[in-house]
C-alpha positions as CSV (number, residue, x, y, z in Angstrom):
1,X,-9.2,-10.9,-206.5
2,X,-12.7,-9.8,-204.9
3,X,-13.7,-11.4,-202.6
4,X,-16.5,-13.8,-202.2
5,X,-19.6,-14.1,-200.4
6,X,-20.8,-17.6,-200.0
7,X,-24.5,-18.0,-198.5
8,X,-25.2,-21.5,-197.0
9,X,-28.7,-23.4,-197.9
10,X,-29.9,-22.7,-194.5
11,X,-33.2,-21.6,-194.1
12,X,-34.3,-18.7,-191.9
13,X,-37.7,-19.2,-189.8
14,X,-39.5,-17.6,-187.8
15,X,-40.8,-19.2,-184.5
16,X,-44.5,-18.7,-183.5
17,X,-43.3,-17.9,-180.3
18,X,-41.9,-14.8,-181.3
19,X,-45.2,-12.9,-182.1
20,X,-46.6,-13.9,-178.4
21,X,-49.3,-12.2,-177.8
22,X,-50.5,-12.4,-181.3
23,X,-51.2,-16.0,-182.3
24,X,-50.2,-18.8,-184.7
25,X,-52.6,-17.3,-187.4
26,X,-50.4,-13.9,-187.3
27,X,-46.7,-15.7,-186.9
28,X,-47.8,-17.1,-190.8
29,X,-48.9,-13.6,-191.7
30,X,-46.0,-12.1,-190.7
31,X,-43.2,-14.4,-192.1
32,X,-45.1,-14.0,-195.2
33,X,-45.3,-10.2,-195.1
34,X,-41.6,-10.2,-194.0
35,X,-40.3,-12.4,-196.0
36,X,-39.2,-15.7,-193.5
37,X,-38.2,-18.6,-195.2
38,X,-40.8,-20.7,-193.1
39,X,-41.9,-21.2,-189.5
40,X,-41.1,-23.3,-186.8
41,X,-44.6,-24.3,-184.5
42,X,-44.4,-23.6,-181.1
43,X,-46.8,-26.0,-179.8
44,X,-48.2,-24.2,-177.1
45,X,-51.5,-23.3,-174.9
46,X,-52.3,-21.6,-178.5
47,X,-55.0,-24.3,-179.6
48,X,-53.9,-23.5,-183.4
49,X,-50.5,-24.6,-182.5
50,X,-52.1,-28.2,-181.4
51,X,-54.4,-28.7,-184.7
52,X,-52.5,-29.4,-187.6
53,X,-55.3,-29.6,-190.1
54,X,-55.6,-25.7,-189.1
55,X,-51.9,-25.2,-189.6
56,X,-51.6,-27.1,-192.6
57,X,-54.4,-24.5,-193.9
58,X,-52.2,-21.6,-192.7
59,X,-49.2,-23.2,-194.8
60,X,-51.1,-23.6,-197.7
61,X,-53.1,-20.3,-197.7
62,X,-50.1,-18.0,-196.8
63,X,-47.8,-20.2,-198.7
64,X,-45.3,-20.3,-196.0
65,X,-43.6,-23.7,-195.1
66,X,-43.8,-25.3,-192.2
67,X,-39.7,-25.9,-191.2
68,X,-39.7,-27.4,-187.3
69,X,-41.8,-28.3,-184.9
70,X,-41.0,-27.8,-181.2
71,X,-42.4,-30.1,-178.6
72,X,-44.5,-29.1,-175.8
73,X,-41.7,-29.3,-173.4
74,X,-42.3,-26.4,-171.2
75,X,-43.6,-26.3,-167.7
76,X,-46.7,-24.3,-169.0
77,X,-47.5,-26.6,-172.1
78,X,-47.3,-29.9,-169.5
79,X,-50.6,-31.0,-170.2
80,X,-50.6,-29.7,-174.0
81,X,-51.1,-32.9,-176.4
82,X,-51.7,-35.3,-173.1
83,X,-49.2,-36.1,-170.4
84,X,-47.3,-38.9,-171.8
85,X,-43.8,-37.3,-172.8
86,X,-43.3,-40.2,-175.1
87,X,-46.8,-39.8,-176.9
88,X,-46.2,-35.4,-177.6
89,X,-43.4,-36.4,-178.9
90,X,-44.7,-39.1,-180.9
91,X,-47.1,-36.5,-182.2
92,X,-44.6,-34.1,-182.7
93,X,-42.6,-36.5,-184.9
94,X,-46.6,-37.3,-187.1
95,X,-47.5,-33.2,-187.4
96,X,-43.3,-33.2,-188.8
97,X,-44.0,-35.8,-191.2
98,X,-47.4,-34.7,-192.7
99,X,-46.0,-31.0,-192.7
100,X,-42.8,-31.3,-194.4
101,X,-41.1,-30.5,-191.5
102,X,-37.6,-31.6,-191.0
103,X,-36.5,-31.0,-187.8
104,X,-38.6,-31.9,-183.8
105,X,-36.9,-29.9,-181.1
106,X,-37.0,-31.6,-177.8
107,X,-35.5,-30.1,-174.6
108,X,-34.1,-32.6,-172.0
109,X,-36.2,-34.2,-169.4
110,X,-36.9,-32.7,-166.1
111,X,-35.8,-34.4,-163.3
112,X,-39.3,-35.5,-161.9
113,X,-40.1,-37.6,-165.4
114,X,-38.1,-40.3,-164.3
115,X,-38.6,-43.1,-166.4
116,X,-38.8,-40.3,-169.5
117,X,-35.0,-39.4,-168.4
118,X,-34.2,-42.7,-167.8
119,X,-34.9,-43.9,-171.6
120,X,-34.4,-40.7,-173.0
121,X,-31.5,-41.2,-175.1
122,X,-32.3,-44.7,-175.9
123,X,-35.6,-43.8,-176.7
124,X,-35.1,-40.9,-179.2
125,X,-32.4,-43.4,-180.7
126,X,-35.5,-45.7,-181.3
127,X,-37.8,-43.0,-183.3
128,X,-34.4,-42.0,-185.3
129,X,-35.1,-45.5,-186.9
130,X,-38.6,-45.1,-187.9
131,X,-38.1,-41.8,-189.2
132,X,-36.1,-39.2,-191.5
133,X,-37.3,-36.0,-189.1
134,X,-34.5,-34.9,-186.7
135,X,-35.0,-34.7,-183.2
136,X,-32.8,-31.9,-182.2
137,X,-32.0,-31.6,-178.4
138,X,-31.7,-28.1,-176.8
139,X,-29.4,-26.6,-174.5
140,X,-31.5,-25.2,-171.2
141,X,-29.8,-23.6,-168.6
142,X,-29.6,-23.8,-164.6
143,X,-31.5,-22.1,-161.8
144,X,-29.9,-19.7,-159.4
145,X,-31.6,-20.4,-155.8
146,X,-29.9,-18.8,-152.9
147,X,-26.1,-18.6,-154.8
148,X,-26.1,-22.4,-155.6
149,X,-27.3,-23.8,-159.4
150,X,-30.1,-25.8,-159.6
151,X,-30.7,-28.1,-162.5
152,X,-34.0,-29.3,-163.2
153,X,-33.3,-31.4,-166.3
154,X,-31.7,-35.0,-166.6
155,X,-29.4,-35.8,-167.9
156,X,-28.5,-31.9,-167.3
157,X,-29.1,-29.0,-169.3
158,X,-26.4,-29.3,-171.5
159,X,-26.7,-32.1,-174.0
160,X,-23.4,-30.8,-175.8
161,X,-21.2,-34.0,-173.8
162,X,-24.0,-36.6,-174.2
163,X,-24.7,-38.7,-177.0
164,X,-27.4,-37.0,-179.2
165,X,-26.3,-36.8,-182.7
166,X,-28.6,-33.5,-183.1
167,X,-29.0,-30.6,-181.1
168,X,-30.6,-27.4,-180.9
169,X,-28.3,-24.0,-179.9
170,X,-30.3,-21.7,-178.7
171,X,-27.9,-18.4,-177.8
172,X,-30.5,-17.3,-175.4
173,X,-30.2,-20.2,-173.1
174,X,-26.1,-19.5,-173.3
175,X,-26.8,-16.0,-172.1
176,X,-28.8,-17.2,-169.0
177,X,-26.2,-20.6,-168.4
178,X,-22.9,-18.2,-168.6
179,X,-22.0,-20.6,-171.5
180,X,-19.4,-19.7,-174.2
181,X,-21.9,-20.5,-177.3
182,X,-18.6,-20.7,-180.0
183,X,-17.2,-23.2,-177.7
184,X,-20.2,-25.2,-177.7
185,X,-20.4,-24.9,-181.1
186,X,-17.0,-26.4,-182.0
187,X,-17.6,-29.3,-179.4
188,X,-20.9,-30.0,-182.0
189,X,-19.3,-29.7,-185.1
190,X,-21.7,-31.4,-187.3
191,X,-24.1,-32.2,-184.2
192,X,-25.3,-28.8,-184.6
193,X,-28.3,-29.2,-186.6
194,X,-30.7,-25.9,-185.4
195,X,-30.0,-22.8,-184.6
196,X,-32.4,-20.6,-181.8
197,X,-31.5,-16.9,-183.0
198,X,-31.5,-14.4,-179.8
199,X,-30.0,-12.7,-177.9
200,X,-29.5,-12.3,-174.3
201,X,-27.2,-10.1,-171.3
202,X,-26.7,-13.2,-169.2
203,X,-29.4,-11.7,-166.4
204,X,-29.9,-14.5,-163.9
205,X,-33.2,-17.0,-164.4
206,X,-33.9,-14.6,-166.8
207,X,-34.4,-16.2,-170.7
208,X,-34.8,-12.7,-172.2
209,X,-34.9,-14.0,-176.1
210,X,-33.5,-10.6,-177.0
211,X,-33.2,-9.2,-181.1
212,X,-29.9,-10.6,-182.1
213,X,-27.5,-7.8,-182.0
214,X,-29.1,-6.6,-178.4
215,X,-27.3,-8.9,-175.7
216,X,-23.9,-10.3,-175.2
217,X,-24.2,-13.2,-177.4
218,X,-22.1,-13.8,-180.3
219,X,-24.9,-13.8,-182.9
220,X,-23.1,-12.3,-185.8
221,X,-19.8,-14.7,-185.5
222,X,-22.0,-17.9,-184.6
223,X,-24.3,-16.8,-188.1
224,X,-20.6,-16.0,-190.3
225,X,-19.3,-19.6,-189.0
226,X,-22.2,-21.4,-189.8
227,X,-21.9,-19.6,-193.2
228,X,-18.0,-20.4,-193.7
229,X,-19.1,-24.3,-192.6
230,X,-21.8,-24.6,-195.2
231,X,-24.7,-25.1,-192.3
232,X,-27.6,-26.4,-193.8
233,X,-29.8,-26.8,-190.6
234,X,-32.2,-24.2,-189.8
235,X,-31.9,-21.1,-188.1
236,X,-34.9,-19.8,-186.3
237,X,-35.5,-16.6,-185.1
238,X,-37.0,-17.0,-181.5
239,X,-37.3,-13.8,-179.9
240,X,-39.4,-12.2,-177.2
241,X,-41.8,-9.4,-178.4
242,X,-44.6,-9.2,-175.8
243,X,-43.6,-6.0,-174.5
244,X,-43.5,-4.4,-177.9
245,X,-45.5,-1.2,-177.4
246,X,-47.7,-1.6,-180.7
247,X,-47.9,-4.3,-183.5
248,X,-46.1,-2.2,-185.8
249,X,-43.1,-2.2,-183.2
250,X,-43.5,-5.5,-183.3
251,X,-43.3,-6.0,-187.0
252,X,-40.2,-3.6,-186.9
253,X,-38.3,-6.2,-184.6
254,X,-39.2,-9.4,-186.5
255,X,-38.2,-7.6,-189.8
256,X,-34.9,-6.2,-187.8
257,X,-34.0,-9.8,-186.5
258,X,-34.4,-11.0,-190.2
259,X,-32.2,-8.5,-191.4
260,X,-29.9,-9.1,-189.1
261,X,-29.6,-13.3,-190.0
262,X,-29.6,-12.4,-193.6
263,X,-26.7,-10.0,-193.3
264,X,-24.4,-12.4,-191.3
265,X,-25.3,-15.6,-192.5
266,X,-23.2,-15.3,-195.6
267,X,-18.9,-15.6,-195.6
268,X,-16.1,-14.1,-197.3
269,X,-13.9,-16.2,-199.0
């Protein structure tokens, strides 16, 4: 008997993040052009990433969904949508909501916010209630400084052994942290509601958000179990083009990484 190839309902996004320098405006262009399932929002120092009237526009014009929001959690976005890490993420949850957006991606706190990482899980256990949008922790990584690790997040960088019911895996962070991302993976089991596609060689404090297929990582097994599990989270494609000699180099990348997820995300059975 031939065999069969089952593909899973998961989508396959592309993060705003990925066409950096270009803009919000062009992600939607080019996940149209190429053929992306949707987008994930990278709210960032972008201000069309922080308007949602503008990005419900994009949606609507371009006819591409909107599929995740992530959180201004980085260092640089610290003063993106206020200061309150409770109240971005309060917003985050709204812009999800009003897009159609099913899934928030939140990274831990850092170690300075300290009532934020005191309440964290408690706190995100409180919005679960009010909401059907999953909030989907990510895995960061430590800092090398002088041969010793530094960890800037609370509870810690890895939210695999704490109790968060969804998490983000993003195979560039596992690069960076040394991290064995199948292992992770089987610790989630069912907890593993979004999927950051890259790639990465493990350089240290370097998040290089390599095209899957470029690094170490195990892309292409992490995409054919998903597939053999029936995933139905999201997998987004978050990848680092800013050093892309021309836009159509660019283009060729996001349409390579697409190719790519389509390929693997499907099983034999």
């Amino acid at each position: 008997m031939a065999d069969v190839i089952r593909v899973p309902n998961a989508k396959i996004a592309l993060s705003t993040a990925s066409v950096y320098p270009e803009r919000t405006p062009d992600a939607f262009e080019l996940a149209a052009r190429l053929g992306y399932d949707g987008v994930e929002i990278m709210v960032g120092a972008d201000p069309v990433s922080q308007d949602i009237d503008v990005i419900e526009r994009l949606s609507e014009h371009y006819q591409v969904p909107v599929l995740a929001i992530h959180a201004p959690c980085l260092l640089v976005t610290q003063r993106v949508w206020g200061r309150d890490p409770w109240a971005k993420l309060v917003r985050a949850q709204k812009a999800a909501e009003r897009l159609g957006a099913q899934t928030v991606v939140v990274h831990p706190p850092f170690r300075w916010q300290r009532d934020y990482a005191r309440d964290f899980e408690t706190g995100l256990a409180r919005m679960r209630e009010e909401t059907d949008v999953v909030f989907a922790v990510e895995n960061m990584f430590p800092l090398k400084a002088r041969g010793n690790d530094v960890v800037p997040y609370s509870p810690d960088w890895n939210p695999v052994d704490h109790d968060f019911p969804h998490v983000t895996l993003d195979l560039s962070h596992t690069a960076v942290s040394g991290s064995d991302a199948m292992e992770m993976a089987t610790k989630l089991g069912d907890r593993l509601a979004h999927l950051h596609l890259a790639d990465g060689l493990g350089v240290s404090n370097k998040d290089e958000h390599l095209v899957p297929g470029r690094g170490n990582q195990p892309c292409a097994p992490m995409l054919e179990r998903l597939a053999r599990n029936g995933y139905d989270g999201l997998v987004v494609l978050e990848i680092n083009t800013r050093k892309a000699a021309s836009r159509t180099e660019r283009i060729d990348d996001l349409a390579e990484a697409l190719a790519f997820a389509r390929l693997y995300l499907a099983a034999r059975s």
